[in-house]
N, C-alpha and C positions, 0 to 999 in steps of 0.2 A: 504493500500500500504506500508505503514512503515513494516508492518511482514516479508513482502515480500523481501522488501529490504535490515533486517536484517539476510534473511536466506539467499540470495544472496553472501550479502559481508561476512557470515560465512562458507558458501560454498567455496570462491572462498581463503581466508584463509587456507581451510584445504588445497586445491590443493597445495599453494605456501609452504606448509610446504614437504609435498608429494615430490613435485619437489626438495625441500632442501637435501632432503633424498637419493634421485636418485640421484642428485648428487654429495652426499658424498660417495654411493655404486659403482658410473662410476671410481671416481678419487682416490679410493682404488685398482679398479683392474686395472687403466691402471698402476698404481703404483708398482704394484704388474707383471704386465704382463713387466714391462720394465727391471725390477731388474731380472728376469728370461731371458730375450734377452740377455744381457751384460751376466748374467752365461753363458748361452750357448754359445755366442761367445768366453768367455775365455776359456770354453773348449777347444771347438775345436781348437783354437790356441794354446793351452796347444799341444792337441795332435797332430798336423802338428810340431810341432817346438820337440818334446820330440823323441830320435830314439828309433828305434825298437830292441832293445835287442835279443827280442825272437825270429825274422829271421835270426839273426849272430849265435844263440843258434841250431835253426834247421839245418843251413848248414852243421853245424861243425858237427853235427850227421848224417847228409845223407852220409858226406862223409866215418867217419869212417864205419858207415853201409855197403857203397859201397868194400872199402878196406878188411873188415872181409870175405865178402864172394868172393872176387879176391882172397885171399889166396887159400882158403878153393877150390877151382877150380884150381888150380897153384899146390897142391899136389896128386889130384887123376890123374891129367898126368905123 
């Protein structure tokens, strides 16, 4: 019975190390998974709060767009 008992409590050993391991591999990635949430939320508040340049950029082209060819109509009358 002693063999038995020595393979038991070196059994049950290994698991507890096993388990050690698990986790130190969980509380890497929740570590890792939180520090990526806070990136992504500054993102996105980066880009809600930052304006849009490139909408004031295309207006301003639509319109001269528009005006080149009112001309260009305004002479063959």
């Amino acid at each position: 019975m002693n063999k038995i008992d020595d393979l038991m409590a070196l059994l049950q050993k290994k698991e507890r190390e096993e388990d050690k391991c698990k986790n130190t591999i969980i509380w890497i990635l929740a570590i890792v998974g939180a520090v990526a949430a806070v990136a992504g939320i500054a993102y996105a508040v980066y880009r809600f709060f930052t304006p849009d340049y490139l909408e004031d950029f295309e207006d301003d082209f639509e319109d001269d767009f528009d005006d080149y060819f009112d001309d260009e109509d305004g002479e063959e009358n």
